[in-house]
C-alpha positions, 0 to 999 in steps of 0.5 A: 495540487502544490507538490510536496518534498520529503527532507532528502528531496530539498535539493531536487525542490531548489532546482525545480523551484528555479525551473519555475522561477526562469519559467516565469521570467521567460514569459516577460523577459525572453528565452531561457530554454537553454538554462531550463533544459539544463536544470531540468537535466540536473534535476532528473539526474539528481532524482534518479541519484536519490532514489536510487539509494533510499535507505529504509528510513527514507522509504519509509517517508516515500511509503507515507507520502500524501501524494501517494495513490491511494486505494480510491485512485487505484480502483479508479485507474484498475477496476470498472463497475464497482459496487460498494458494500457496506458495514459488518452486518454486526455494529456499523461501517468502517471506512477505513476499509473500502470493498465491493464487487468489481470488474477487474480487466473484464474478470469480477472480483472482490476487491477491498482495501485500506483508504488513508484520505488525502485531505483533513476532511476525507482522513477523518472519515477514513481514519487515517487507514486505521481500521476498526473491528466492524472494518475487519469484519467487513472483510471478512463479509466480502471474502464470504460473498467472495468464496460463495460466488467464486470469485478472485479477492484483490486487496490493498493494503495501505496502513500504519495499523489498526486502531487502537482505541478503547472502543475498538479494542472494547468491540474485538479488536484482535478477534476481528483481525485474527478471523479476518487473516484466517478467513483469508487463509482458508478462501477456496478462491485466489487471493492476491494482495498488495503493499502499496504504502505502509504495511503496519502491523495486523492491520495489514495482515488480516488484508494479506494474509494470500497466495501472492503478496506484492509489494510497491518498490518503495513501501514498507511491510512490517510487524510494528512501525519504526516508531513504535519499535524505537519506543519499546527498544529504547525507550525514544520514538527519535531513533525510528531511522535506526529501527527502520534500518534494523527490521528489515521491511523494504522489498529487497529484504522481504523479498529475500525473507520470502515475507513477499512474492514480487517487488513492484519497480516504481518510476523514479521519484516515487509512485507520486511522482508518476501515479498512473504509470505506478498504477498501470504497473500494480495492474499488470502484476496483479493481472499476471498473477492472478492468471497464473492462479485462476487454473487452481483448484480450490484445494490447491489454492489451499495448500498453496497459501498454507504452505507460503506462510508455514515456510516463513522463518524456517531455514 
């Protein structure tokens, strides 16, 4: 797959174009070790550079990126004897949210999660990660099983929101994401969830509404898009870079705001960059956390999630 660059990453694309390029020639017309490894150099140091400055609204371009793992890559790379389930037992099947049972490093679990697609064909059928309410109500089927079996619920969320079609709000839209958040703030079995892209809205916190709540170094969680905050501030969709620099939904501040427990350091250049090593990092996290919850009793998980949210905004 042709590598995609974002705006900011035009510099970094000409050098690695010129990699390539000297590649090429070196096949017909001799050495060119020396310039490749000292492009490549330049090219690492301008990375590291980059990224190591990103403002929110170039994260938020890094949290959208269409290289970027997805739900489907992390339950291949993370979980083994994964079992689909499907539909809300009520209207249909979404699959702009995923879940089943699976084996998580050995432990079963419930995990489910927001799936964008990655080419035109699989972002139909997934919506582009906007679910409808049958995908919320799927969920909370899985959380029922989940509590019924004692099992820990693992989530990832990935989306820009939830959809917000006639036929969706005609079915229950925000009914269905407001038993989906309850559900998850009354489960008697540890819940963790993480941000792995964009975190959008009540799409996402019907999927996060858990004891812990991890978030990639580069992805966004927020109540309302920079878009659609710079469509009702001031009335232009274009000044979303200033919205985003406004609401405060990169992991530094959310993590200073207590909106999340833990930011997950991506390898430089993004989690598309490197997928497998981002996705052995969201595992071991998860890992770590869920062994810290697991002596929990049900009570205490409980009180521990309803305490984490109810101190949200209090000083």
């Amino acid at each position: 797959m042709a590598t995609h660059y974002l705006e900011f990453e035009k510099p970094i694309a000409e050098l690695e174009a010129k990699i390539e390029e000297l590649g090429l020639l070196a096949a017909t017309s001799g050495s060119f070790e020396t310039e490749i490894d000292g492009l490549k150099r330049k090219a690492d140091q301008l990375r590291k550079k980059t990224y190591g400055a990103l403002d929110p609204w170039q994260k938020t371009q890094v949290a959208r990126h269409p290289q970027r793992p997805h739900f489907v890559d992390y339950l291949d790379a993370l979980f083994t004897d994964y079992v689909e389930l499907r539909g809300d037992r009520q209207f249909g099947d979404d699959q702009a949210i995923l879940g089943g049972l699976a084996r998580f490093r050995g432990q079963p679990v419930v995990v489910m999660g927001h799936e964008k697609g990655h080419d035109t064909a699989t972002r139909l059928t997934h919506n582009f990660g906007m679910a409808r309410p049958e995908g919320y109500r799927k969920a909370v089927r899985l959380m029922d099983l989940a509590d019924r079996f004692g099992l820990p619920v693992l989530t990832f969320v990935d989306t820009a929101g939830a959809y917000p079609g006639l036929g969706a709000e005609e079915r229950g839209q925000a009914e269905a994401i407001a038993r989906s958040t309850e559900r998850g703030l009354v489960l008697k079995t540890p819940m963790i969830a993480t941000v792995t892209g964009e975190g959008g809205s009540g799409g996402a916190i019907a999927l996060a509404a858990a004891n812990r709540v991890l978030m990639l170094e580069h992805s966004i969680y927020s109540v309302i898009s920079p878009e659609g905050a710079a469509g009702i501030l001031w009335r232009d969709g274009a000044r979303a870079r200033d919205a985003a620099n406004a609401m405060k939904i990169t992991g530094p501040d959310l993590l200073a705001m207590k909106i999340v427990d833990r930011v997950i350091p991506e390898p430089m250049g993004g989690a598309h960059a490197e997928p497998d090593a981002a996705m052995l990092s969201v595992g071991d996290a998860v890992w770590e956390e869920l062994q810290a919850l697991m002596p929990l009793t049900p009570a205490e998980l409980r009180k521990q999630r309803s305490d984490r949210f109810y101190a949200i905004g209090r000083l």
